[in-house]
N, C-alpha and C positions, 0 to 999 in steps of 0.2 A: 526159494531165494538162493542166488548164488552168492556162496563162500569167498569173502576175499581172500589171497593170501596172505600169510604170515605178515609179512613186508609192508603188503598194503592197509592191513587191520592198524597196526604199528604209526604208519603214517598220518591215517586220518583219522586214528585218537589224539595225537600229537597236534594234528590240525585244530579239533574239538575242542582238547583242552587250551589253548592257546585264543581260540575266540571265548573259550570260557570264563576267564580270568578277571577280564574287566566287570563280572557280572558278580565277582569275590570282591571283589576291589568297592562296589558302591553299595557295603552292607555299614550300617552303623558298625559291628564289632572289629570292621578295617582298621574303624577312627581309634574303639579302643585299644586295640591291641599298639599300634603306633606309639601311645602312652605308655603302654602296660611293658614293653621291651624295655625300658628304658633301666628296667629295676635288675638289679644284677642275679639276683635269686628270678628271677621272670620263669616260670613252665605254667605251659599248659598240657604236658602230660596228666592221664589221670591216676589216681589214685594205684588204680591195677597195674597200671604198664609201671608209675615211678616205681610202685616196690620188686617188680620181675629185673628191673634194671637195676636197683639197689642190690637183687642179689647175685646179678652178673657180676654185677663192676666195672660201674664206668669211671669211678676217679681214678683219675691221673693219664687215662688209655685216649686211646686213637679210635675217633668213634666217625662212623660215614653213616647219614640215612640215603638209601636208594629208592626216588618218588619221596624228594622231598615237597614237592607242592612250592605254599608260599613261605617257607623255612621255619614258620613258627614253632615245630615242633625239634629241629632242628638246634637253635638257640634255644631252647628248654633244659640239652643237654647236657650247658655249663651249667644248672645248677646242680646238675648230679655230680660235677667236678671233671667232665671233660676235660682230656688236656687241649686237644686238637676235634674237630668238628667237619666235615667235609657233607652238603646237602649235594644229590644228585638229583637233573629229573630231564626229561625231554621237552619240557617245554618252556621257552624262553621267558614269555609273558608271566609266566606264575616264577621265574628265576629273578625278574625284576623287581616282583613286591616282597621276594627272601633281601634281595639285596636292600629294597628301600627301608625294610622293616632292623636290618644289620646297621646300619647307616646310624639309626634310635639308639642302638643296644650298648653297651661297655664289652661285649664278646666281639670275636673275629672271626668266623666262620669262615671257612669259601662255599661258594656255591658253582658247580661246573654242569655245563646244559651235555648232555650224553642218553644218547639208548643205550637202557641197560645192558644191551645184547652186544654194544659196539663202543664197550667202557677204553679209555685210555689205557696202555700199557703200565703208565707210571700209576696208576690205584690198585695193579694186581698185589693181594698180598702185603697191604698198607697198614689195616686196622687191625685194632685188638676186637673192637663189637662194631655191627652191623644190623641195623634196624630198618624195620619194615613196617608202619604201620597202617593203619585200613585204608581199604582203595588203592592197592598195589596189585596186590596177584590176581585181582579178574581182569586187570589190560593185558595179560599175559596170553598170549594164544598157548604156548606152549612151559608149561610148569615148570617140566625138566631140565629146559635147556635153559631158561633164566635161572632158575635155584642153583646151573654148574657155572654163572656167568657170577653169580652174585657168593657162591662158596671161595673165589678165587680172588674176592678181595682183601680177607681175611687173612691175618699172620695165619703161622703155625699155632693152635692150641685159640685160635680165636675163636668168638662164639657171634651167632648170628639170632636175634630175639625178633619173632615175627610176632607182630598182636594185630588180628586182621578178624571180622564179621566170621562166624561161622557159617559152613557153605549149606548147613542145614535150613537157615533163613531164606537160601535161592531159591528154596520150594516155594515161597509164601511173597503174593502181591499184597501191601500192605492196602495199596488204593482200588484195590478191585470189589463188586459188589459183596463179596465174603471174603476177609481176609484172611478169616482162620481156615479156608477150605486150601488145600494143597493146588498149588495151579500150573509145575511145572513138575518135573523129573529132578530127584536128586544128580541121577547120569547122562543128563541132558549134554549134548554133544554141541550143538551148533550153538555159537553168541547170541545174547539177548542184543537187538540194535535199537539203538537212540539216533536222532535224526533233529532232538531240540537239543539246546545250549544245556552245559552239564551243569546243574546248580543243586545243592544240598538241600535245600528249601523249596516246595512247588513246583512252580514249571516256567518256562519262558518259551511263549507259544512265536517264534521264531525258528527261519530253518539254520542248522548248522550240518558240518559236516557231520557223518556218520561215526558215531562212537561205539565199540562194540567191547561188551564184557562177557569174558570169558567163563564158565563155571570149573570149578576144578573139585573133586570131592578129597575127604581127607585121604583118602588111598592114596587121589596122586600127587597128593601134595607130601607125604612121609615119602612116600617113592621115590620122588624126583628132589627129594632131601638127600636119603641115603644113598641116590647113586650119584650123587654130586659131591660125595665123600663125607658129609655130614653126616656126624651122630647127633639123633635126638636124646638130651640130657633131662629135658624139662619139657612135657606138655599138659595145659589145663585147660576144661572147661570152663566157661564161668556162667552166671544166669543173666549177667546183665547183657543189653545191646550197646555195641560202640560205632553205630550207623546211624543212619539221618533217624532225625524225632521219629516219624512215621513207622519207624520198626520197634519203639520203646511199649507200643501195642500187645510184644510178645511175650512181654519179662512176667514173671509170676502168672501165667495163664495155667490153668488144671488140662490135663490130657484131654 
């Protein structure tokens, strides 16, 4: 199969995720969430990521998440005491249900449609912390060069807290006839491609543009940390899965 480019990979995930949206939008938990903003303490951060943030410190700072989605986690933020809030993402349609979902909320967020690769001048160098959570870095074709796009948003002495699937799951089809049997490469080179609508839950047996995710192993992702002028201060494993149900299959399993 031939390789799109960079550019193109970029494009019609963009595309993807944008016919995606409407398929978030007609879930019961749209409705609740609609409600649930309303509350000035409102997160749905979990457990793990609220206290990695607690011990960043986000009160009173300048915080941007890059791939904010539908901003819910974004407005999660003030309750850790954000002063200021900025959601990034490339796609429009998921930037409408951040907005619709702002609209509910007592917080003021912005929300700015941007590739990360082709951020505005005026966000270099803006925030004190910088958040990344799952389902960012495998639309990435290229690690390195998003990790120098996104260390450059950051004041001086800012910190950037990435909580993202571990890339040792990319080995394992959850839906295949053995899930516990390894089915791909850790070092697997070329994109997995999707051709259905991107949804968290099952499938939506419709054609969509081509979505392609990226594998990156932890090598290049410290790598393309530290040559993007970041130092790693804090990294942890943990046991649990923070990806769709179908990988909570993994948690507590014996070797």
């Amino acid at each position: 199969m031939e390789m799109p480019t960079k550019e193109n990979a970029i494009a019609s995930n963009r595309e993807a995720w944008n016919d995606s949206a409407r398929h978030h939008k007609d879930t019961p938990e749209w409705k609740e969430r609609l409600i649930a903003v309303a509350q000035k303490d409102f997160s749905c951060l979990d457990q793990t990521l609220t206290g990695v943030l607690e011990q960043v410190g986000v009160d009173g700072k300048d915080v941007v998440q890059l791939g904010c989605n539908n901003g819910r986690e974004s407005l999660s933020l003030f309750a850790l005491g954000a002063r200021t809030v900025i959601g990034i993402d490339q796609s429009a349609a998921f930037l409408d249900q951040a907005r619709e979902l702002a609209t509910r909320s007592p917080h003021q967020p912005e929300f700015i449609e941007a590739d990360i690769h082709q951020l505005p001048p005026e966000l270099q160098g803006r925030f004190d912390v910088a958040l990344i959570t799952i389902g960012v870095l495998n639309w990435m074709p290229d690690i390195g060069e998003f990790l120098r796009h996104v260390a450059q948003t950051l004041k001086p002495g800012g910190a950037l807290v990435v909580y993202e699937t571990h890339p040792f799951l990319e080995m394992f089809d959850p839906e295949s006839a053995d899930p516990y049997r390894l089915d791909s490469s850790y070092f697997r080179s070329e994109p997995f491609v999707q051709n259905q609508p991107i949804v968290y839950q099952g499938k939506v047996e419709q054609k969509a543009a081509a979505s392609y995710w990226f594998v990156h192993t932890l090598g290049a992702i410290f790598t393309g940390a530290l040559e993007a002028g970041l130092q790693i201060s804090h990294f942890k494993e943990y046991p649990h899965s923070n990806r769709e149900e179908l990988y909570d299959r993994y948690e507590q399993q014996r070797a």
